[in-house]
VOBA-1610 file (N, C-alpha, C; in pm, whole numbers, padded with zeros to 5 digits, always signed):
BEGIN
Unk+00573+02420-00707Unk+00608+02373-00573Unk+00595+02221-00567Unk+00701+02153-00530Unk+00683+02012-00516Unk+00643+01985-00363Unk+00543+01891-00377Unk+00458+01886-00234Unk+00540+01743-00226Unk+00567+01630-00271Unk+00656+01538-00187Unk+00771+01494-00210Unk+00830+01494-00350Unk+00984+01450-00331Unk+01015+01499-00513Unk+01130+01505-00530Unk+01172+01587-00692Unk+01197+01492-00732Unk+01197+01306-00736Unk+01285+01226-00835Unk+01096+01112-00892Unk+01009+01161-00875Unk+00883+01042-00898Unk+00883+01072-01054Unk+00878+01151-01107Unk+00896+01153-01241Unk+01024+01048-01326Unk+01126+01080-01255Unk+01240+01022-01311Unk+01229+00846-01266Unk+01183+00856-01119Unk+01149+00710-01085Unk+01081+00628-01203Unk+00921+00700-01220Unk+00840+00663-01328Unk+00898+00607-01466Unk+01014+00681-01556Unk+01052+00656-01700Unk+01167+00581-01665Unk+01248+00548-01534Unk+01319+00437-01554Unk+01237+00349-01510Unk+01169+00327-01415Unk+01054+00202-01390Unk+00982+00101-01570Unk+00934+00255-01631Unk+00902+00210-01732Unk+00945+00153-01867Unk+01119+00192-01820Unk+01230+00191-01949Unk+01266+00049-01933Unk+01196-00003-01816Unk+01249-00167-01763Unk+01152-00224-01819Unk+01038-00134-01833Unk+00888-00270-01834Unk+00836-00306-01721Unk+00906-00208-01619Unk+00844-00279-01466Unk+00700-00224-01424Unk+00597-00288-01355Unk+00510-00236-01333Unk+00519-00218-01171Unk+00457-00112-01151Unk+00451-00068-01018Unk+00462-00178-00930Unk+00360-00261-00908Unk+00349-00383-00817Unk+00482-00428-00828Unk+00566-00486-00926Unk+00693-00542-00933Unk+00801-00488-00830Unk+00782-00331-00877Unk+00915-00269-00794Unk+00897-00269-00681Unk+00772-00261-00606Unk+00724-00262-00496Unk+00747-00397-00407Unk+00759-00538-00504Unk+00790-00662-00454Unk+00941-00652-00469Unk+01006-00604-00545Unk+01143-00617-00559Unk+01175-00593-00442Unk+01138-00391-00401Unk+01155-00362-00274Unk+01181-00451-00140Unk+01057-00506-00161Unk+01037-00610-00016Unk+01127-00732-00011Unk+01160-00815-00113Unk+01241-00868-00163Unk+01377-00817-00099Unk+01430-00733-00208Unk+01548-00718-00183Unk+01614-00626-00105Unk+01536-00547-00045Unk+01568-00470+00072Unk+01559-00475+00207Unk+01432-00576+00205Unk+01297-00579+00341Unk+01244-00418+00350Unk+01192-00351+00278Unk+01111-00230+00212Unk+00986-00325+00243Unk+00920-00384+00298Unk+00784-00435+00304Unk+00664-00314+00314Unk+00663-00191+00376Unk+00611-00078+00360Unk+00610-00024+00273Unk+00657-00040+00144Unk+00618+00102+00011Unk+00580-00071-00070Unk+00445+00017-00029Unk+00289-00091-00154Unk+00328-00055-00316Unk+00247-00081-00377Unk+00198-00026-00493Unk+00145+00113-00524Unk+00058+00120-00387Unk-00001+00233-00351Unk+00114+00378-00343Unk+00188+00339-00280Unk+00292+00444-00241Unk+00387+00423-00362Unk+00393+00341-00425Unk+00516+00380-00556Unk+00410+00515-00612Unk+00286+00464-00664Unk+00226+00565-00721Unk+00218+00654-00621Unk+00187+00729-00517Unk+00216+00800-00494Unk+00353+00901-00529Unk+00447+00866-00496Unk+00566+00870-00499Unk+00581+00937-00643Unk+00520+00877-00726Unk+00599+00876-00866Unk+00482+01021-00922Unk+00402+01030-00864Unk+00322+01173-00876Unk+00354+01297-00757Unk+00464+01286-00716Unk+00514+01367-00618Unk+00404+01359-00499Unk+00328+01294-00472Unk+00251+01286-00285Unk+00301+01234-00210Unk+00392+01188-00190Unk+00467+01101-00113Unk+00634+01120-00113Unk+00660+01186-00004Unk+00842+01229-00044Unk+00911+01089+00029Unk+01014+01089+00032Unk+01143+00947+00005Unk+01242+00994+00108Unk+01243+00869+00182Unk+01368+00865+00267Unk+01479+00849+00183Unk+01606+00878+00245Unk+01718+00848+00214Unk+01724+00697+00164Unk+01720+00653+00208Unk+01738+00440+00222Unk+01630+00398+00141Unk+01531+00461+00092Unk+01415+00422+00038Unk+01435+00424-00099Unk+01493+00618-00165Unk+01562+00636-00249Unk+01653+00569-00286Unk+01795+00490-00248Unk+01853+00425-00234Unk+01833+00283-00327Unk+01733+00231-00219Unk+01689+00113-00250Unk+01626+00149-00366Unk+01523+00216-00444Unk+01475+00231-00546Unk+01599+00286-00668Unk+01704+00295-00623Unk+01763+00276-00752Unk+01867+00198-00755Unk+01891+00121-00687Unk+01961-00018-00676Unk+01847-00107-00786Unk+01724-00131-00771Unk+01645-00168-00840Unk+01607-00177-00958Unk+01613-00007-00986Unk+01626+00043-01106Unk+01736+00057-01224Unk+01868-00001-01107Unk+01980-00029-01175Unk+02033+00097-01209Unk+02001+00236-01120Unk+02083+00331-01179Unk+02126+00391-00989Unk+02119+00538-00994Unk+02250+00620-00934Unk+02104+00667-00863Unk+02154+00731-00705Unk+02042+00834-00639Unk+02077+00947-00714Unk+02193+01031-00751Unk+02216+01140-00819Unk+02083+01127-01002Unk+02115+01025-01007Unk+02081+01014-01146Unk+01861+01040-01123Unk+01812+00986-01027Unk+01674+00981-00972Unk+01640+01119-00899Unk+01724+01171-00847Unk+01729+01311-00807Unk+01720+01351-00897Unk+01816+01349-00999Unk+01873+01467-01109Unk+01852+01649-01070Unk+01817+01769-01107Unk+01906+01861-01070Unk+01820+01902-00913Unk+01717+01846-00853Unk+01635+01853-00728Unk+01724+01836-00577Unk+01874+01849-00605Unk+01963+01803-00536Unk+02036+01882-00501
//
């Protein structure tokens, strides 16, 4: 049973396929979205399923990540 969202795993190995560290994506966020609300704290969350994802949030995290919401979803969709 996933208690907050099906893509924190997939978030996690492209985050890491960049070299990005949590804090980064989290500034990118704020940066390049105005995402000023998802900390560090909440990526990790997120990326251990405690924390499920807006639409726009998702979004923004893979604009970042340089890939697809389909692709961060993958089959949770």
């Amino acid at each position: 049973m996933r208690i907050g969202n099906c893509s924190g795993s997939r978030i996690r190995a492209r985050r890491k396929a960049q070299n990005m560290a949590q804090v980064e994506l989290a500034a990118a966020l704020a940066v390049e979205h105005e995402l000023h609300a998802i900390t560090q704290a909440d990526i990790s969350k997120i990326e251990q399923n405690q924390r499920s994802l807006k639409d726009y949030e998702l979004r923004a995290i893979a604009h970042v990540l340089n890939t697809s919401m389909d692709e961060l979803a993958g089959d949770g969709y």
